[in-house]
C-alpha positions as a Python dict, from the first residue, in 0.01 Angstrom:
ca = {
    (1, 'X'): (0, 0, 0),
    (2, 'X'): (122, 316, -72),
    (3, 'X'): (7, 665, 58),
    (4, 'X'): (77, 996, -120),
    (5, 'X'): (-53, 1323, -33),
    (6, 'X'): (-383, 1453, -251),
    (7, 'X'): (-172, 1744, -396),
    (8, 'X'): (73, 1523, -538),
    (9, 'X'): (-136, 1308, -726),
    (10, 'X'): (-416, 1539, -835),
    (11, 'X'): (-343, 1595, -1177),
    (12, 'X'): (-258, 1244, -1262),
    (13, 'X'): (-602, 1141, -1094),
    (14, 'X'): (-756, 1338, -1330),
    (15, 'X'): (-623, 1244, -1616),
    (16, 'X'): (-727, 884, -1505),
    (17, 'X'): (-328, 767, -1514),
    (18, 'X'): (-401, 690, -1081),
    (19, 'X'): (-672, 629, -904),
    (20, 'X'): (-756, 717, -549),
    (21, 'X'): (-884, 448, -317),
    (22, 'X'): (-1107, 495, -27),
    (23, 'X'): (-1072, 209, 242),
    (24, 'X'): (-1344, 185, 467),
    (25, 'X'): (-1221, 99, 869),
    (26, 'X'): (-833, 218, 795),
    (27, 'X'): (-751, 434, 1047),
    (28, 'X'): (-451, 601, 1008),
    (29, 'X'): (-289, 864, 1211),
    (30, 'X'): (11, 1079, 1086),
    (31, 'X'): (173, 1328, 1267),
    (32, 'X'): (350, 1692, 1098),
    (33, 'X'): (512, 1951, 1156),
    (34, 'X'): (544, 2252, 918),
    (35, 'X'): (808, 2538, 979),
    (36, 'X'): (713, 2833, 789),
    (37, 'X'): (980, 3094, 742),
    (38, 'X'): (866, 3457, 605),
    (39, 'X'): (1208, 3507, 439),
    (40, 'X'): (1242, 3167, 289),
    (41, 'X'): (1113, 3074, -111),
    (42, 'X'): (735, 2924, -138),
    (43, 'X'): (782, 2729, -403),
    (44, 'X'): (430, 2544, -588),
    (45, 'X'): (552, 2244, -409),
    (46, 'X'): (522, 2381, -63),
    (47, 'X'): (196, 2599, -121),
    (48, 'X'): (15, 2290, -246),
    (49, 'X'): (116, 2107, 30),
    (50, 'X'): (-17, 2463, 286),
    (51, 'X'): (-338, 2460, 44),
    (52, 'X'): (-420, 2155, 141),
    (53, 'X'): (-353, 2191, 498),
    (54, 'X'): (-586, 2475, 522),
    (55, 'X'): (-846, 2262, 371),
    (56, 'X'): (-818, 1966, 539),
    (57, 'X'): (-835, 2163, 853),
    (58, 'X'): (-1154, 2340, 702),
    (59, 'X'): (-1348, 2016, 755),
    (60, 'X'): (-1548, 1916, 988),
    (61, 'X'): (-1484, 1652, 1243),
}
């Protein structure tokens, strides 16, 4: 089993190359830590990754 982060497979998802796979009773837990530096680059790579914190964290419980 292999698990990727949403914003890294999004495009190939759509373009039917991958396909996501909900499993029903997996419970996973995974813990992170982001360090966010106001002088340091954002590159796509890194905003895709704070996108989709923001939206996870959006969701309801």
């Amino acid at each position: 089993m292999t698990v990727l982060p949403l914003y890294t497979v999004k495009k190939s998802i759509h373009e039917k190359s991958l396909a996501a796979v909900r499993v029903e009773d997996c419970k996973m837990s995974q813990f992170r830590q982001v360090i966010y530096h106001k002088n340091k680059v954002l590159t796509p790579q890194i905003q895709g990754m704070l996108d989709t914190i923001v939206e996870v964290a959006k969701r309801p419980f």
